[in-house]
N, C-alpha and C positions, 0 to 999 in steps of 0.2 A: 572883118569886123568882129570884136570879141563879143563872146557871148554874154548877157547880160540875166540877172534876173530882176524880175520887177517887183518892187514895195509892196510889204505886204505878202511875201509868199509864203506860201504855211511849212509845216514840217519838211518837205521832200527838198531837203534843200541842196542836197547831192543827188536828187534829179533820180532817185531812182525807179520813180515810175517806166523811164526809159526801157526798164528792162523787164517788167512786167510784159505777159501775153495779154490778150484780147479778153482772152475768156477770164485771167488773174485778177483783171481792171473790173470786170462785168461783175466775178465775184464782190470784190470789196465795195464798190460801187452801192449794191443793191443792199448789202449789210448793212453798209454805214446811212445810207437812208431809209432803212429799218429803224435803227436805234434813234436815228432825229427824230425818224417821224412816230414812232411807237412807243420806245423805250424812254428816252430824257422825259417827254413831258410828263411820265406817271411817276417815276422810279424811286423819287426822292418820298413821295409819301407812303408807298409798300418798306422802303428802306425805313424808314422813322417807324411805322408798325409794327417791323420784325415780320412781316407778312409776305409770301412769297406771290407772286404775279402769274396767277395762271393762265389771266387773260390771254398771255402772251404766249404761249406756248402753240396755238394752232396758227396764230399770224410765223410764228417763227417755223414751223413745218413748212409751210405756207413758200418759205426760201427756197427749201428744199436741197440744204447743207449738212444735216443728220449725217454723217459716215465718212466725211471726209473723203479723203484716199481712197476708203474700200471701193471695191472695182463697182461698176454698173451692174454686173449680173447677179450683185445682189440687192439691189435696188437703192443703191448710194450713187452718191455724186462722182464716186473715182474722181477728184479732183487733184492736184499737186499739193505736193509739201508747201508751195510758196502762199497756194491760196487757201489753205489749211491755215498755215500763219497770218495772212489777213482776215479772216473771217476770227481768229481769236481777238486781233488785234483791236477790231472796228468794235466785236461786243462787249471789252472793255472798257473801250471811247467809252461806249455807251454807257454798260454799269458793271462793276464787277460782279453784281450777286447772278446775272443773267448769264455772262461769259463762265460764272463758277461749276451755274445749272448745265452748261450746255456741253464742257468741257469735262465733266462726268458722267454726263450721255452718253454725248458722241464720240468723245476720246477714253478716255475709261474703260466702260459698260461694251459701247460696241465694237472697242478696238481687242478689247479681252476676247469676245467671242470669234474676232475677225483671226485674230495672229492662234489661238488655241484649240477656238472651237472646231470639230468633225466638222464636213462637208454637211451633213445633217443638220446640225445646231445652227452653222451656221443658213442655211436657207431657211428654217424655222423663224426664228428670230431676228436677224438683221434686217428684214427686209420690211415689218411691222416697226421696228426700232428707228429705219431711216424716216418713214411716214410721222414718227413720233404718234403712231397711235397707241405706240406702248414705251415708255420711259424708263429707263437703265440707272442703275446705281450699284457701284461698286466696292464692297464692306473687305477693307484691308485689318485698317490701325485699329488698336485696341486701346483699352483702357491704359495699361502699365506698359505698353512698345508705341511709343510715337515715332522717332527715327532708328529705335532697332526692330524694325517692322519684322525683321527673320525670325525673330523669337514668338510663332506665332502659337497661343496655347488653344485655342479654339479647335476642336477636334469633331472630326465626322466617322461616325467609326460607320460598320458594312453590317448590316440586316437584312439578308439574304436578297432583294432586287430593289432594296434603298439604302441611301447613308440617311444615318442620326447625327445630326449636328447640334452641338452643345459649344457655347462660349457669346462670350461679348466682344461689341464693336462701338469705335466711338468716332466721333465727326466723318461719319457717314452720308454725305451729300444726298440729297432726294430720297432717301432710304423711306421716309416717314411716308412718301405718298410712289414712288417706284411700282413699275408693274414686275419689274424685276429684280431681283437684287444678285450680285454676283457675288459671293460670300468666298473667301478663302481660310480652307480648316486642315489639318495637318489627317492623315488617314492612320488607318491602323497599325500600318508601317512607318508613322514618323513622315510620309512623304508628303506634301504640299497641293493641294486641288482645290481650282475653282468650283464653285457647285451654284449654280441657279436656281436659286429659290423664289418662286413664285407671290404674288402679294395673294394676301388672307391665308397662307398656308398655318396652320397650329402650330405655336410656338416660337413664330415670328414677331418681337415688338420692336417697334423705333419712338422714341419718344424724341422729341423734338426739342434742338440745345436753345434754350433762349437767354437776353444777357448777353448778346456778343456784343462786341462794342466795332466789328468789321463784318461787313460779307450780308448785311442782316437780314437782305430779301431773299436768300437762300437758304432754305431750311437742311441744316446738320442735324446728325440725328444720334442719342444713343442707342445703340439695336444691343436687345440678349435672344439668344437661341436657344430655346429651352425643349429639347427632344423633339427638333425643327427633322421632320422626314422629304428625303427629297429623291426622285426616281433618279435608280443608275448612270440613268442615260441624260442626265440633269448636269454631270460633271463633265464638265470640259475636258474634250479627250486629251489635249496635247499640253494640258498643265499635272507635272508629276514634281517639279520642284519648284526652289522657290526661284532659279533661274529665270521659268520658265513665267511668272510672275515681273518678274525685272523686265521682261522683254514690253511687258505693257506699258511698265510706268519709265521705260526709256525711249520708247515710242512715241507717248504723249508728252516728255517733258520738255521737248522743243516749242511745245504749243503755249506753254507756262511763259518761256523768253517772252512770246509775243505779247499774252497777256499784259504784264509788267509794260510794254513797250505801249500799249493802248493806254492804260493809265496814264505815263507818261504824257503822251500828244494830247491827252484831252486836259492833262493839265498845263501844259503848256499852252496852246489852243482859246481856255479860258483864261489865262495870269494875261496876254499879251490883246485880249479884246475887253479885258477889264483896263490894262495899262494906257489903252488906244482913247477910253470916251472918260477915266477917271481923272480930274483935274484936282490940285492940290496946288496952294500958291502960286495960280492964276499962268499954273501951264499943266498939260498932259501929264502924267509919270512916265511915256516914253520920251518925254524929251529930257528925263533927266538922267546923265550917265552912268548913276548906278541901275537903274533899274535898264539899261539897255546892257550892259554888262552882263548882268542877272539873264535875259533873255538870249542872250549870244552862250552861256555856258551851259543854258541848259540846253539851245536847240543842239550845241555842239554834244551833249548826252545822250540827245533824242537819235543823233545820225549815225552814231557810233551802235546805239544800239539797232538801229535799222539793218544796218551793214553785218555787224554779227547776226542777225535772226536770218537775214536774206540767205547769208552764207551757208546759214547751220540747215538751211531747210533744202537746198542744194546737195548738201550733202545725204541729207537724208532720201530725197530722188536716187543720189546714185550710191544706197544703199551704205555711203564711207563713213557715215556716222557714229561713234564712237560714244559708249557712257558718259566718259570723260568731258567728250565735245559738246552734251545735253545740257552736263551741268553745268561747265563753263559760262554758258549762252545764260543757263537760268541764276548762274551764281550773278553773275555781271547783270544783266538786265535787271534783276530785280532790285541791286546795290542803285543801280542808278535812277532806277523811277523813284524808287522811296524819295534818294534826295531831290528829283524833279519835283515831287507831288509837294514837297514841302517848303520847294520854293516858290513855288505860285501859291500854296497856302501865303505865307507871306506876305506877296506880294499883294495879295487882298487885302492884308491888312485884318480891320477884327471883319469885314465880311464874308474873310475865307473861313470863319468856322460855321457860316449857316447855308443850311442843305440847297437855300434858294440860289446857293450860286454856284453849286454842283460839286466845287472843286475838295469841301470837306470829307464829299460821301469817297470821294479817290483820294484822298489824305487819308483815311481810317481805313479804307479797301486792300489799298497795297500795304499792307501790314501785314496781312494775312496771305497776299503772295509771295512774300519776304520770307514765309514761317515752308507753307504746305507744297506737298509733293518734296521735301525736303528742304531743311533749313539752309541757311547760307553756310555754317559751320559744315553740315555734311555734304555738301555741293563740295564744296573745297578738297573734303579729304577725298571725294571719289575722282577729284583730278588728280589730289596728289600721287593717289596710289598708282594712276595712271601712267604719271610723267617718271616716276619714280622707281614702280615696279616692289614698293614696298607698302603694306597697310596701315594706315594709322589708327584704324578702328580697335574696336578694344579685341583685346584677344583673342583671336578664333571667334568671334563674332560670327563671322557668316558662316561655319558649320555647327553653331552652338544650338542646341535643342531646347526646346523649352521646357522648365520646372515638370519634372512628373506628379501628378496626382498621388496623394499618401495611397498606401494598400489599407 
């Protein structure tokens, strides 16, 4: 008897729960009825305030998802790449300003300290970090370097058992309330170092970006460093370039796919139980062929991206992971939720543009995943150069120094 499925089945529609583990299922499981039961019903009025949702922070501890990957003995989950990608997945269901905060934590913040930090740093911190009784934010982009992040001019020079860090940062996630902040400043040598600077330290400010028109329960932050002193032993041992930098945000940016892909399903999700009870000329909108058209192209979006993030996270267990294959996943997923989110905007008609019906606040969200951890133009060229073995970036780019300071 051939297999069947039955009316009405949601996204998994190539069934790939099949290949989820126990504990994978249990993961996403517990997330995704997190964000039902905690996240949806507040989100949209923190989102219209520009207000970020602390509330939620100790229910989300509370999961006990903080650290992903990192192993158990340092008080994280050690979970898998696959259930790392569902747990971004579901808290985008959810909202992207929650997935944005968490995915700066816990991918960011504590995966900086995981892949760079000493044996030291790291059991200091990670292990207060996974409880979230202390919250990670990690100060890259600057004002003048959004995608040529290498040119980075912020400089921590050596005063005898501390660096002084001097320079600006901009759309710095959590920064404004962060118990830590992971700053990267080029040193006396031109080389490249993380450095951990502590909240209330002198000469630390983050002011908080308001006006975004995406993302808007997440507070970004401007930060300057103004003769910001941080102990020695504050710099992560095993960041000396900006290599060594790359390896975070190539770690994390598989998590970005997934994001993009929660957007996606929750707006699919909503266009298809709005289409199911909305009646217009005295029949449903799914009974009329375009608008079932419209839902077959995009689950056929949804499952393409399912199948790539599955893959890419796969790969990432057995280490085969490649830059290339990061952005790939994020160049593509994120090309495709946009167009998802914007056709179940749509599909609602004028009630996809109000927050009561969720699918606006992931119309304006995935814009913003569209852009961050690299745009789709520079996703592209880090494939190209990949397949190609040549750079399309601008000229020695990636050994180019930044502006010296007049004498």
């Amino acid at each position: 008897m051939a297999f069947e499925l039955a009316p009405g089945t949601g996204t998994d529609y190539y069934l790939l729960e099949e290949l989820l583990t126990d504990e994978e299922r249990a993961i996403r499981d517990k997330v995704r009825a997190f964000c039902d039961r905690e996240v949806i019903p507040i989100i949209s009025d923190y989102w219209q305030r520009e207000e970020f949702p602390f509330e939620l922070i100790p229910k989300m501890a509370a999961l006990r998802i903080a650290g992903g990957s990192i192993p158990t003995i340092l008080g994280c989950p050690g979970m898998s790449a696959v259930a790392m990608g569902l747990v971004a997945m579901e808290l985008s269901r959810g909202d992207g300003s929650v997935s944005a905060f968490f995915g700066v934590h816990s991918g960011l913040a504590m995966m900086a300290i995981a892949l760079l930090g000493s044996n030291e740093q790291r059991m200091r911190w990670l292990p207060p970090m996974a409880r979230m009784e202390r919250i990670g934010a990690f100060a890259l982009t600057e004002p003048d370097h959004g995608s040529d992040v290498v040119l980075l001019e912020s400089r921590a020079r050596r005063e005898g058992d501390e660096y002084v860090i001097d320079g600006e940062k901009r759309w710095i996630g959590n920064a404004s309330f962060a118990d830590l902040t992971i700053v990267w400043a080029r040193d006396d040598e031109g080389h490249v170092g993380g450095f951990i600077v502590e909240k209330g330290t002198p000469g630390f400010e983050a002011e908080v970006i308001r006006g975004k028109t995406s993302k808007r329960a997440v507070w970004q932050a401007n930060v300057r460093l103004r003769g910001v002193r941080v102990p020695v032993e504050h710099r992560l041992e095993k960041a000396r370039t900006f290599k060594d930098t790359g390896k975070v945000l190539v770690a994390t940016r598989f998590g970005v796919a997934w994001e993009a892909l929660g957007h996606a399903v929750a707006a699919y999700e909503l266009a298809l139980a709005y289409a199911r009870r909305r009646v217009q000329f005295g029949r449903p909108l799914v009974a009329y062929q375009d608008v079932q058209t419209r839902l077959a192209k995009m689950l056929a979006e949804i499952t393409s991206m399912q199948l790539l993030s599955y893959r890419l996270s796969q790969l990432v267990e057995q280490r085969w992971m490649t830059e290339g294959m990061a952005s790939l996943a994020k160049m593509h997923n994120a090309q495709k939720a946009r167009w998802v989110v914007a056709q179940a905007r749509d599909l609602l008609g004028g009630n996809g543009i109000l927050l009561d019906h969720h699918v606006a606040r992931h119309w304006a969200d995935v814009e913003a995943v569209y852009t961050y951890e690299g745009t789709d133009t520079i996703q592209s060229l880090i494939v190209g150069r990949e397949i190609t073995g040549v750079s399309a970036f601008a000229p020695h780019a990636e050994q180019a120094q930044p502006p010296q300071p007049p004498v």
